[in-house]
SEKEVEX-217662 format. One record per residue (C-alpha): x, y, z; residue number from 0. Coordinates in steps of 0.2 Angstrom, whole numbers. Last residue first. Layout:
[site [X; Y; Z]; NUM]
...
END
This chain:
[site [-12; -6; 268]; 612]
[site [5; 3; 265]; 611]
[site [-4; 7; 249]; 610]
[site [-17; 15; 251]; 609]
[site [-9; 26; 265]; 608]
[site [3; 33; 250]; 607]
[site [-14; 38; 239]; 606]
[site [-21; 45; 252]; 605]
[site [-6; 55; 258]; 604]
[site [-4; 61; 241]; 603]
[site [-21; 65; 236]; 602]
[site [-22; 78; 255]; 601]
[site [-12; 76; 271]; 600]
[site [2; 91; 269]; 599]
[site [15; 80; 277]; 598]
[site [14; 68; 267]; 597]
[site [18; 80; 253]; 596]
[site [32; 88; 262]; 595]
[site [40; 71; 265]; 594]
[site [39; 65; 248]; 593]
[site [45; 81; 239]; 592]
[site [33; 96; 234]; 591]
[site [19; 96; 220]; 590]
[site [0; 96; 224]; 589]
[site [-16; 97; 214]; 588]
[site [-8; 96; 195]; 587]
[site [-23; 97; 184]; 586]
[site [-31; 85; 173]; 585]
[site [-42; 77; 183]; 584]
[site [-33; 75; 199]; 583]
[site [-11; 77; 195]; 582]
[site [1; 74; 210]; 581]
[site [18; 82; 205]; 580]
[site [31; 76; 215]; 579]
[site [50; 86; 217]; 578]
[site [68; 81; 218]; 577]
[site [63; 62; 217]; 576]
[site [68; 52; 231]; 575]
[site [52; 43; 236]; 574]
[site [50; 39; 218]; 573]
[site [50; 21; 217]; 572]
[site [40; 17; 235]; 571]
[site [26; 28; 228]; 570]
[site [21; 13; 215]; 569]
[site [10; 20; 204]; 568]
[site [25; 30; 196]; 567]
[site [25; 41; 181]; 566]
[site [45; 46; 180]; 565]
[site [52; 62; 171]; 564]
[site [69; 60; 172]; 563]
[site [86; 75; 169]; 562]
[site [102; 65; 167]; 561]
[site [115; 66; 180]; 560]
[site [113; 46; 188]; 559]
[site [94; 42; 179]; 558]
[site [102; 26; 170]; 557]
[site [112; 19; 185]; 556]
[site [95; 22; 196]; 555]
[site [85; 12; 182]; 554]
[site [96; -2; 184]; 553]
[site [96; -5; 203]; 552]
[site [77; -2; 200]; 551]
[site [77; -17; 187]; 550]
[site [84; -27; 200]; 549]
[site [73; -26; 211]; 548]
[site [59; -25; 201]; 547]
[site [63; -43; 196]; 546]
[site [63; -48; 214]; 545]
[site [49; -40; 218]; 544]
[site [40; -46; 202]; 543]
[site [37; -35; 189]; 542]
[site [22; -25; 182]; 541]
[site [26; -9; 188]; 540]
[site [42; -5; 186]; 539]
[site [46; 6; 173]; 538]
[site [27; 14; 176]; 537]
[site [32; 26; 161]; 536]
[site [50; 34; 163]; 535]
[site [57; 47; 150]; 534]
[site [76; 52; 154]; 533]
[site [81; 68; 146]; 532]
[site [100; 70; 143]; 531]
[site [99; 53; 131]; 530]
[site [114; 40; 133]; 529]
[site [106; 30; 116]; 528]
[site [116; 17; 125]; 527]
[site [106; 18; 142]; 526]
[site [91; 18; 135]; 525]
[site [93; 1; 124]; 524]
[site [101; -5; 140]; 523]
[site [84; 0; 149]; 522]
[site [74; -10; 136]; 521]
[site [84; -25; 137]; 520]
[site [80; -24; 157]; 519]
[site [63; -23; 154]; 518]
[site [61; -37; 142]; 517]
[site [70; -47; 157]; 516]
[site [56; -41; 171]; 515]
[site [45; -47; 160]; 514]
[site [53; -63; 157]; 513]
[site [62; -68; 140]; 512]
[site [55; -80; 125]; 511]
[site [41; -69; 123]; 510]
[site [54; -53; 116]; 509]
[site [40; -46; 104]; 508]
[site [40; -60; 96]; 507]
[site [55; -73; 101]; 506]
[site [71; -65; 108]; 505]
[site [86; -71; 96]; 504]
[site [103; -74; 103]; 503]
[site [116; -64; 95]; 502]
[site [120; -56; 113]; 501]
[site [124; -74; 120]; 500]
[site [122; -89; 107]; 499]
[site [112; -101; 117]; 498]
[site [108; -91; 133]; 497]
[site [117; -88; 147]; 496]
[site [127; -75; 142]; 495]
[site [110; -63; 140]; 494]
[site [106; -67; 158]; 493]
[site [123; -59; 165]; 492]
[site [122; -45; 155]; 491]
[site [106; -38; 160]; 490]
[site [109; -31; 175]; 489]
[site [104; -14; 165]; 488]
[site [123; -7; 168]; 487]
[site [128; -24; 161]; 486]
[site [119; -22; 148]; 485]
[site [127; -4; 142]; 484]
[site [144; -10; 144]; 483]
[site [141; -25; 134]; 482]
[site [132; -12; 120]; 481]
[site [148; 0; 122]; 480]
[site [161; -17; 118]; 479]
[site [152; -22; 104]; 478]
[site [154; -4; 96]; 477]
[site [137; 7; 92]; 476]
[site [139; 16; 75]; 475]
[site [122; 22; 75]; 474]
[site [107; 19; 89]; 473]
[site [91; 17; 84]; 472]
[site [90; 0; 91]; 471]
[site [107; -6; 98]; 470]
[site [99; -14; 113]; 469]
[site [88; -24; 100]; 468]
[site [99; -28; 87]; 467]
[site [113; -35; 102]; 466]
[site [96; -46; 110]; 465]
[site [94; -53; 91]; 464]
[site [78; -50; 83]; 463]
[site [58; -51; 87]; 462]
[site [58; -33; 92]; 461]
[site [54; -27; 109]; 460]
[site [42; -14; 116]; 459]
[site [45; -16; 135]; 458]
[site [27; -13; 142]; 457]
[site [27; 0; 157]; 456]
[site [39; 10; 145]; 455]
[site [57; 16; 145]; 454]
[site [60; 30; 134]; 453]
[site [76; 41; 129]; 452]
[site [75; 56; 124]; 451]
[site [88; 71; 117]; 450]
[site [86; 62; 99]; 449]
[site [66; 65; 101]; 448]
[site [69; 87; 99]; 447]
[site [85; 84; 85]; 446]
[site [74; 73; 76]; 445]
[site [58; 82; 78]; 444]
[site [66; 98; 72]; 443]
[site [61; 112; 85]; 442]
[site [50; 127; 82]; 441]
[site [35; 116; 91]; 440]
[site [45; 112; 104]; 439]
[site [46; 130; 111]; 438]
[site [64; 136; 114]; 437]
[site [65; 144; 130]; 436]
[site [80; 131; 135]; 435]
[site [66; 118; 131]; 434]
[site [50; 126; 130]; 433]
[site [32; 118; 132]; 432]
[site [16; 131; 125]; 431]
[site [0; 134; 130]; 430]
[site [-15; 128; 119]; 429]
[site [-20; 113; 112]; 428]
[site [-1; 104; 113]; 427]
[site [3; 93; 98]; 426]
[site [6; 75; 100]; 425]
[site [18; 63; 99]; 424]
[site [27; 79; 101]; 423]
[site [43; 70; 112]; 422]
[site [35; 81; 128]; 421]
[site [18; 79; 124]; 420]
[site [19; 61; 126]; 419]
[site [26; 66; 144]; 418]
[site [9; 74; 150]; 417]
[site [-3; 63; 140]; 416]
[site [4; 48; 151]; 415]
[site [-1; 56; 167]; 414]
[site [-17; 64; 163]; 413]
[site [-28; 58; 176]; 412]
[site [-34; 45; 168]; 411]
[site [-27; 32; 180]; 410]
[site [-24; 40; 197]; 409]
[site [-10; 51; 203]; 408]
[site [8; 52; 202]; 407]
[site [22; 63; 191]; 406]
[site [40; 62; 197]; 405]
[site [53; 77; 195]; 404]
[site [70; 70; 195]; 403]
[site [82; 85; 194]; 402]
[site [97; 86; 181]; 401]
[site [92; 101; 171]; 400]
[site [77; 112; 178]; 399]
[site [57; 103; 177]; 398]
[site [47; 119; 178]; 397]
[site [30; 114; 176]; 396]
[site [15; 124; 173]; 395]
[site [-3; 114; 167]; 394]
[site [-18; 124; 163]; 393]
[site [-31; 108; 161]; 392]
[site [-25; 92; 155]; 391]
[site [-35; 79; 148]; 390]
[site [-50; 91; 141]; 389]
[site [-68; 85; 133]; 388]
[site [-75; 100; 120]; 387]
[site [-65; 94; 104]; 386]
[site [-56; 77; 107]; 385]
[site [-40; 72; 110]; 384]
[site [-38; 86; 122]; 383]
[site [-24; 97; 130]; 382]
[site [-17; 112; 140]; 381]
[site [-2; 120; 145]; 380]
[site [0; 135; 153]; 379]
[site [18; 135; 153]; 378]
[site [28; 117; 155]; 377]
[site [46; 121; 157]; 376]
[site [59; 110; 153]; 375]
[site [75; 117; 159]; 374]
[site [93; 123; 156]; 373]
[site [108; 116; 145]; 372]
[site [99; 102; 135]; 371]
[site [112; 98; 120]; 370]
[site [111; 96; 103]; 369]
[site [96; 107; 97]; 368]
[site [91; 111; 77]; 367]
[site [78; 124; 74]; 366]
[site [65; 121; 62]; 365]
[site [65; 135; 47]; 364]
[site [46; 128; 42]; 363]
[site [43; 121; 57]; 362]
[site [44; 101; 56]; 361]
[site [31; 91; 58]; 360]
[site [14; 83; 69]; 359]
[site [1; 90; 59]; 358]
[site [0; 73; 47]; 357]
[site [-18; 72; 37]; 356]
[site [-22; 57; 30]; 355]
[site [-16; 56; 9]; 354]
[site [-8; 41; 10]; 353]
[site [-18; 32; 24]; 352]
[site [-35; 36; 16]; 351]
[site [-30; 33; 0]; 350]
[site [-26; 15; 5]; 349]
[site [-45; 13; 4]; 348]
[site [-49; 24; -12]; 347]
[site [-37; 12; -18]; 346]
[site [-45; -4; -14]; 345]
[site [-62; 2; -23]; 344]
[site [-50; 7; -38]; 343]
[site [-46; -11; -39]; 342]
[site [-63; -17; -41]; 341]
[site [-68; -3; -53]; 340]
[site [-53; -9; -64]; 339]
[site [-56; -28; -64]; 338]
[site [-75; -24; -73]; 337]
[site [-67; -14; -84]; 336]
[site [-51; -24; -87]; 335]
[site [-62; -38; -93]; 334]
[site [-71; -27; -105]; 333]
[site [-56; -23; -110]; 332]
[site [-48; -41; -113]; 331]
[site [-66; -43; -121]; 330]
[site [-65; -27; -134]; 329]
[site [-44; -35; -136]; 328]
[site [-54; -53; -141]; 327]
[site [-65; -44; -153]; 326]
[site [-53; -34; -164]; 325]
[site [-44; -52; -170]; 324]
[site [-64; -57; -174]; 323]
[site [-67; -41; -185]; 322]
[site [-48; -45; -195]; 321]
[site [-54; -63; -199]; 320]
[site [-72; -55; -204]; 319]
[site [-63; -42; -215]; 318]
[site [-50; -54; -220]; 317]
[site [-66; -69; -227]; 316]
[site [-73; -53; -233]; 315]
[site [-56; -51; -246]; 314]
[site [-58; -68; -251]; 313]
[site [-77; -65; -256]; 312]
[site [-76; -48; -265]; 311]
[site [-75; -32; -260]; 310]
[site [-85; -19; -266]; 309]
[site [-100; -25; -260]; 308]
[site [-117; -23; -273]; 307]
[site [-118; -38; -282]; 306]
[site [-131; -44; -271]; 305]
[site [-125; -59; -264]; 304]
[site [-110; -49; -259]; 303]
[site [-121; -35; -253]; 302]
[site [-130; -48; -241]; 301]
[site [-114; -57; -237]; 300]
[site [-110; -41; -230]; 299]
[site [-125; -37; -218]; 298]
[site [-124; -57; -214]; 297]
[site [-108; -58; -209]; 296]
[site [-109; -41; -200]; 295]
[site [-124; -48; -190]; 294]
[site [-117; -63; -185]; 293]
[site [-101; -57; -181]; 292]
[site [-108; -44; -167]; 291]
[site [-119; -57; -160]; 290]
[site [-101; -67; -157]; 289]
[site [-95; -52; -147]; 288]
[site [-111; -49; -140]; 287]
[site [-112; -65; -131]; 286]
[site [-93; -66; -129]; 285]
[site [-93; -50; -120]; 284]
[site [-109; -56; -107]; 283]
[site [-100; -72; -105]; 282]
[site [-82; -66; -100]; 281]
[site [-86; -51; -90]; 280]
[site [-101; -58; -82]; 279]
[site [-91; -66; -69]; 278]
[site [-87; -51; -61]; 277]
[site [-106; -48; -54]; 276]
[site [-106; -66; -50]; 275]
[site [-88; -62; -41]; 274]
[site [-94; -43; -30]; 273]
[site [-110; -53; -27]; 272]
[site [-103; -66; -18]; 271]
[site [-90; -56; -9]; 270]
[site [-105; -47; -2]; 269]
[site [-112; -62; 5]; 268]
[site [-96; -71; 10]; 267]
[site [-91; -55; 20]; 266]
[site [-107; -55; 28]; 265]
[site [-107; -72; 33]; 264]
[site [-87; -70; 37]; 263]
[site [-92; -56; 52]; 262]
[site [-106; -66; 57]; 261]
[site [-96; -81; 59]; 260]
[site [-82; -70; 68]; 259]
[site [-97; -66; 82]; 258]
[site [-102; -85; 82]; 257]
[site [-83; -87; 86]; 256]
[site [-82; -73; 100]; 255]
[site [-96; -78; 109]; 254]
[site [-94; -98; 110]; 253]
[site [-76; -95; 115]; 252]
[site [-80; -82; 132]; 251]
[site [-77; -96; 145]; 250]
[site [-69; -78; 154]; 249]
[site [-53; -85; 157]; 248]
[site [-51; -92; 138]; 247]
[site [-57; -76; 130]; 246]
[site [-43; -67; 142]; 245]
[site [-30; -75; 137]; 244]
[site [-33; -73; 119]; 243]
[site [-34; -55; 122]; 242]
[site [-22; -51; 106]; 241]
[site [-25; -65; 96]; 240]
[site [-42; -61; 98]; 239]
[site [-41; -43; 94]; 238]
[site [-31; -46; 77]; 237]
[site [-43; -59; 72]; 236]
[site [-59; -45; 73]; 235]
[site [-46; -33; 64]; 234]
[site [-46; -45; 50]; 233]
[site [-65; -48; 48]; 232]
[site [-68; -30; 50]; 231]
[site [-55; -26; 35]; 230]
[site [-65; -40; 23]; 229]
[site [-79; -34; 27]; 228]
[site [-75; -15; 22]; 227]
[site [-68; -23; 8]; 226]
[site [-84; -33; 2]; 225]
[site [-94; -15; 3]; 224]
[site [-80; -7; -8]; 223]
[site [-82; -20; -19]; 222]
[site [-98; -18; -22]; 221]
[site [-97; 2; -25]; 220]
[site [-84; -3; -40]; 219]
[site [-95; -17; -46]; 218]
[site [-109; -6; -51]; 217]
[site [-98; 5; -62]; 216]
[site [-92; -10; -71]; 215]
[site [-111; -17; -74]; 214]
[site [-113; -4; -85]; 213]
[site [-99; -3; -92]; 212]
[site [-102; -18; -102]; 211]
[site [-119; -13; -108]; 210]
[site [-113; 6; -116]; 209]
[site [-97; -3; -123]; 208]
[site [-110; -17; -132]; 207]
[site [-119; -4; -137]; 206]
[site [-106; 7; -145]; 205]
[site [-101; -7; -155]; 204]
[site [-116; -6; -167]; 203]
[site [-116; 10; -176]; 202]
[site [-97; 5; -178]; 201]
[site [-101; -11; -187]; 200]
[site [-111; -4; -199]; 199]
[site [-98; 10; -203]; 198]
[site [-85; -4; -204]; 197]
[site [-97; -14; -217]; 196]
[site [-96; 4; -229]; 195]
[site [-79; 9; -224]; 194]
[site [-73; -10; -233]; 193]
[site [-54; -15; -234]; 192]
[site [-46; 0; -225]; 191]
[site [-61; 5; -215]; 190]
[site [-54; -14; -207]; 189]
[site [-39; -11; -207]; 188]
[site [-41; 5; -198]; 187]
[site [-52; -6; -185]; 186]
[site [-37; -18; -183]; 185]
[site [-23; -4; -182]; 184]
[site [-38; 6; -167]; 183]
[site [-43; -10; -159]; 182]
[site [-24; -15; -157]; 181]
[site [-18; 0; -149]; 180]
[site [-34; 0; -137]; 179]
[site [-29; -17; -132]; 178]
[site [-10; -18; -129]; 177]
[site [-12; -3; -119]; 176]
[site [-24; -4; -106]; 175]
[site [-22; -22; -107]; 174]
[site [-4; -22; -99]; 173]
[site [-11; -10; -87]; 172]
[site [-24; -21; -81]; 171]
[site [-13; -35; -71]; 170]
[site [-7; -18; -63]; 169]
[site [-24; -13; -59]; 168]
[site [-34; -29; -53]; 167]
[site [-21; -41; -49]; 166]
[site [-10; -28; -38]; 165]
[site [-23; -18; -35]; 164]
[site [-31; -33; -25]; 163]
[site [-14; -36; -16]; 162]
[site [-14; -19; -10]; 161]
[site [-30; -20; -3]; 160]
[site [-30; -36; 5]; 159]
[site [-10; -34; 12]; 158]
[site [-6; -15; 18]; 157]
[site [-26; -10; 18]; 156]
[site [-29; -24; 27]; 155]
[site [-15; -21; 42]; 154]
[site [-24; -5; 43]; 153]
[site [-40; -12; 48]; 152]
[site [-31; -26; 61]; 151]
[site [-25; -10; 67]; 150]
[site [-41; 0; 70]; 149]
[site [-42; 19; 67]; 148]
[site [-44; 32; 80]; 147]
[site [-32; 31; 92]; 146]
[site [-18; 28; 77]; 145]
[site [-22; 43; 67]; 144]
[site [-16; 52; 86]; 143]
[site [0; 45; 88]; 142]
[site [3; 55; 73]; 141]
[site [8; 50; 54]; 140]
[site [26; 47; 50]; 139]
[site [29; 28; 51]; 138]
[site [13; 25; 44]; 137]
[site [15; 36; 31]; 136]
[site [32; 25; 26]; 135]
[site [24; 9; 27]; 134]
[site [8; 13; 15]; 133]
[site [23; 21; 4]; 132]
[site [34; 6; 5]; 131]
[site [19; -5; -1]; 130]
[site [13; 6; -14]; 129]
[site [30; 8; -21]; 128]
[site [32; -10; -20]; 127]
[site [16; -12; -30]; 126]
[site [21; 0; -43]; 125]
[site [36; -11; -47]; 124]
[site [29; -27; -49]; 123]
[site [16; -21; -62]; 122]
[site [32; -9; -71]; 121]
[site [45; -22; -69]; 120]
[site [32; -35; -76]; 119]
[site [26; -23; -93]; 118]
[site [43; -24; -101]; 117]
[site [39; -43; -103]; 116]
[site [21; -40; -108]; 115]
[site [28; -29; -123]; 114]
[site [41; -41; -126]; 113]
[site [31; -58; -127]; 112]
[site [18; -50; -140]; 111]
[site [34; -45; -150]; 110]
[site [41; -60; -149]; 109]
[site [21; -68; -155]; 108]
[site [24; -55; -170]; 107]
[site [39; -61; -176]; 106]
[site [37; -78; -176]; 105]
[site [17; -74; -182]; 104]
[site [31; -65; -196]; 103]
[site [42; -80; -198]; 102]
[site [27; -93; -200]; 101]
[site [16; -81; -212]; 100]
[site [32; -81; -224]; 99]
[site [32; -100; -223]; 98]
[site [15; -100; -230]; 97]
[site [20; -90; -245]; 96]
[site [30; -99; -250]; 95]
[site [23; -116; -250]; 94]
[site [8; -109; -257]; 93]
[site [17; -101; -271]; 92]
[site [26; -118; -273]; 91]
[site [9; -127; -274]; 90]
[site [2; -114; -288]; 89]
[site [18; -113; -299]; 88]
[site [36; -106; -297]; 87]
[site [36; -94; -310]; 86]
[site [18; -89; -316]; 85]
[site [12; -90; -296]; 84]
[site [28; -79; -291]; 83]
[site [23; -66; -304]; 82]
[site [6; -66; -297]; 81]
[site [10; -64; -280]; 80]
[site [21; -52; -284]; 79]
[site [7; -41; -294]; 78]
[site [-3; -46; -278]; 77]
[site [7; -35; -268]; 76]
[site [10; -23; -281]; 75]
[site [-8; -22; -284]; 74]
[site [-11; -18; -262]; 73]
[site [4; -7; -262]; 72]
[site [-2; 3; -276]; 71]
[site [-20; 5; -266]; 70]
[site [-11; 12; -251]; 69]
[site [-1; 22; -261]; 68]
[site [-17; 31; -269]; 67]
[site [-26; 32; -255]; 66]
[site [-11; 41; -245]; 65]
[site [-9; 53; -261]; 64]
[site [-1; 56; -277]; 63]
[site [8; 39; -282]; 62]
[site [19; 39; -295]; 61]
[site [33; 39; -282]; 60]
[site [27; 22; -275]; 59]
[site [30; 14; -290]; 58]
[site [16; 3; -299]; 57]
[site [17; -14; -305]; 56]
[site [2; -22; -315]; 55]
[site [-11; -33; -310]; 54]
[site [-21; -44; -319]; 53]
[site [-39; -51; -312]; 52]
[site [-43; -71; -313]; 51]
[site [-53; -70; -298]; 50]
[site [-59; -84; -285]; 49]
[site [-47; -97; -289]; 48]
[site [-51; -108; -275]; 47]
[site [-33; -112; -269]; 46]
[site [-24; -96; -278]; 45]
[site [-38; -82; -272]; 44]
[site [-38; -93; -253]; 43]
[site [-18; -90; -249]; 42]
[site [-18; -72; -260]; 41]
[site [-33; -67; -246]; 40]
[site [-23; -76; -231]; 39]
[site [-8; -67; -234]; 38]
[site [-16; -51; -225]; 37]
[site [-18; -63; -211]; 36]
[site [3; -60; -208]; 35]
[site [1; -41; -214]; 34]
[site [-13; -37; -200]; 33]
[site [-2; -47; -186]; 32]
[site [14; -37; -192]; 31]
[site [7; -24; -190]; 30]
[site [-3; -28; -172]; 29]
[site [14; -33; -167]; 28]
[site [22; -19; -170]; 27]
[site [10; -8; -161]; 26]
[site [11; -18; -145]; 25]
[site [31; -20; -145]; 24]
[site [31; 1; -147]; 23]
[site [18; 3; -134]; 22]
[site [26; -7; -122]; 21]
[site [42; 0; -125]; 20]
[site [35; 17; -121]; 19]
[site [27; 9; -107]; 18]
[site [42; 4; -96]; 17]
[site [54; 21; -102]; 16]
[site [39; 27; -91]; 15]
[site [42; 17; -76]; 14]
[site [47; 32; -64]; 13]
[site [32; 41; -67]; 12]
[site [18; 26; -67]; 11]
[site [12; 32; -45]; 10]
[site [5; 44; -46]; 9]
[site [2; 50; -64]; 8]
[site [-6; 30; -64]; 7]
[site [-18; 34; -50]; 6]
[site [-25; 53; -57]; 5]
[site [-28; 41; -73]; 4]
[site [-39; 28; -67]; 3]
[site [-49; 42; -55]; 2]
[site [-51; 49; -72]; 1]
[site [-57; 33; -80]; 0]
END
């Protein structure tokens, strides 16, 4: 329960006018649901005639203590009743009083209705909070959370895990507190009309509590298992949709469904036992529930038969109507302890994307940069993504404002680690990178990624309009600038030709275009956000000759007076940049231009005579 309780100071405090009304509809309709069976005892005394006793009238004021007014209210109840029986007759009485219990179960079920109808907002609420707060941390964590955990994984957590606290917890809540306020007015009643057969029954409630959360505790370690399942299952679907190409080329069907069938099989199996273990909620409650009855019924029909209760036999008939009202709330919450356990499993889940640790943010006094007037420099700079295995080794790089410097060299080599420390999508190991002598990491992150501008091998596009696209992350942009932007890109032209021009949507991920099309949207997008630094990954590289073409035309109208940083298989596309650093192993080998470099005869002369062949 106090894992139960550190959750709801999370995430009920905005919802608190919420369950104060719930609590006030609960508790007024216990009341009234303890006076409306009160009538049953005058209901059953005047059909059966079970006592002949005379009551007499006694104020309130005459009354000395919270005994005595209790026991006043209880003669001057049946006082009326009396009164009404000698005025109106037996049948009218009846009549009477019958109507009354109408208008207060009237009563009561509107209460019941309001206290679950305040209850929604709160339940719905707390979901959507959940939700944007999953989305929100994933928008803010590091590049370097995302290496290490598995998407389909964290798409779980968002949907499954959500949706089970959803109808485990917040379905739970409403029975949280409805129930316990009932059990505590229903078992008052109950010391109310008999102490000595509610003492009996408390000695034996506590095992039926002891037994129930029992099999709770075990659930809550069950469903954590099925979870785990459930989130391999998903990221084994997100994989195949994402190389379903390649499972086709590769005949590779046959493996990858039998591996999915284990995956569900364990699923299935663990799910199985998280259900049967759930299923017992109901059965094993009602068991004890109606054990509980039987032997209370037969503890107090025992004194009644023996003279020795202190009630008499209408007034047990209340007791044990009043004893089966405080069962069902015992089974709603028995029910809401075996649902509990299971939703808490999914907590501890998105738990470890709410609470992971982000060490990509702001300085404490970050400084704030509009302009880049000087240099980039690189000093001493090294990098890992894991302890004791370095990418980049002691790397210095001036890169002064307005140049071109270009960065080659084989795959792993550290290429794309070099620029993603640039924007801080991560976090240098040791060393420092300065922009105008300023080191990044004293610099606000919006100001510092508001002076970039990306284009990546792989365009990232939104399934949107082509104007929603270019116009990403850009403010205020006019129609007029985003046209002059595309058409700059060589993008224009293409974007006309289709069915409703620049409010055309692009498909997932822009599939309905060509690569070297998604390219060109992604260099208008640059070319808008009019960035001083210029950030190019492998811009080219996987286009056609005539779509690189192009793209190149674009990309040189881009880099005109901004400061570009291009990664660059292709040597033929940085032939003019202002300086080439060749990186081996982390390190940067040679730097120089195209013809001095050639000239020296080392990586970069390989690498160029590679590819003339």
């Amino acid at each position: 329960m106090k894992e139960l309780f550190a959750f709801l100071r999370r995430f009920v405090k905005p919802y608190r006018r919420n369950l104060a009304g719930s609590v006030a509809y609960n508790l007024l309709s216990a009341l009234l649901n303890v006076f409306s069976f009160a009538l049953i005892v005058p209901i059953l005394r005047i059909l059966f005639k079970i006592n002949t006793d005379v009551y007499e009238y006694t104020p309130l004021s005459q009354t000395d203590n919270l005994k005595d007014a209790v026991s006043a209210l209880k003669d001057d109840f049946f006082y009326k009743v009396s009164e009404f029986v000698d005025t109106y007759g037996e049948s009218k009485t009846l009549l009477i009083l019958g109507i009354v219990l109408i208008v207060m179960t009237f009563f009561k079920t509107a209460c019941y209705f309001g206290s679950s109808a305040v209850m929604v907002p709160l339940r719905n609420g707390i979901v959507r909070d959940i939700r944007i707060q999953i989305y929100d941390k994933i928008l803010s964590l590091p590049m370097s959370f995302f290496s290490k955990e598995r998407k389909g994984d964290i798409i779980t957590r968002m949907s499954g895990d959500v949706s089970e606290i959803e109808n485990s917890i917040a379905q739970s809540l409403d029975m949280l507190i409805k129930n316990p306020i009932l059990i505590i007015v229903y078992v008052g009643t109950l010391i109310a009309i008999s102490w000595q057969m509610t003492i009996f029954t408390i000695v034996v409630g506590p095992l039926i509590i002891w037994i129930i959360g029992s099999i709770g505790r075990k659930l809550k370690a069950r469903s954590l298992v099925a979870q785990s399942f459930w989130s391999e299952t998903m990221s084994e679907l997100e994989e195949t949709l994402g190389g379903l190409r390649v499972i086709k080329a590769f005949l590779a069907e046959k493996k990858m469904s039998d591996r999915f069938g284990r995956s569900s099989e364990q699923l299935r199996r663990a799910s199985n036992r998280v259900h049967l273990r759930q299923a017992l909620a109901h059965p094993v409650s009602e068991f004890l529930g109606t054990a509980l009855i039987v032997l209370v019924l037969w503890y107090g029909g025992k004194l009644i038969l023996n003279n020795n209760a202190t009630i008499d036999a209408s007034a047990f008939i209340y007791y044990l109507t009043i004893l089966y009202s405080v069962i069902n709330p015992i089974k709603d919450l028995s029910k809401a302890g075996y649902a509990i356990p299971k939703g808490m499993a999914s907590v501890e889940r998105i738990d470890k994307i709410l609470l992971a640790d982000n060490n990509i943010t702001d300085a404490q006094n970050p400084v704030e940069i509009t302009e880049f007037k000087d240099e980039i420099r690189y000093s001493g700079v090294t990098f890992s993504y894991e302890e004791g295995r370095e990418v980049l080794h002691d790397i210095d790089l001036t890169i002064p404002r307005g140049k071109t410097i270009a960065l080659v060299g084989q795959s792993g080599s550290g290429k794309s680690t070099m620029v993603d420390l640039l924007p801080r999508f991560y976090d240098v190991s040791s060393g420092s990178i300065t922009i105008d002598g300023t080191d990044i990491r004293n610099i606000s992150l919006k100001s510092l990624r508001s002076l970039m501008g990306n284009v990546n091998q792989e365009a990232i596009l939104f399934n949107d309009t082509f104007y929603n696209n270019i116009t990403f992350g850009v403010k205020n942009a006019t129609r007029e600038q985003v046209i002059a932007a595309a058409r700059i890109a060589n993008a224009h032209d293409f974007i006309m030709e289709s069915e409703n021009g620049y409010d055309t949507n692009i498909g997932d991920r822009g599939c309905l275009l060509s690569g070297g099309q998604r390219q060109r949207i992604s260099i208008a997008r640059a070319i808008l956000k009019n960035p001083p630094i210029l950030i190019l990954d492998e811009a080219t590289s996987a286009l056609d000759t005539e779509s690189e073409r192009l793209v190149q035309e674009a990309l040189e109208r881009l880099m005109k007076d901004r400061t570009t940083i291009a990664i660059a298989h292709r040597l033929s596309t940085i032939k003019n940049a202002d300086e080439i650093c060749v990186l081996h192993e982390g390190k940067i080998v040679e730097r120089g231009t195209h013809e001095e470099l050639i000239a020296l005869d080392g990586y970069y002369k390989r690498l160029h005579d590679m590819q003339q062949l």
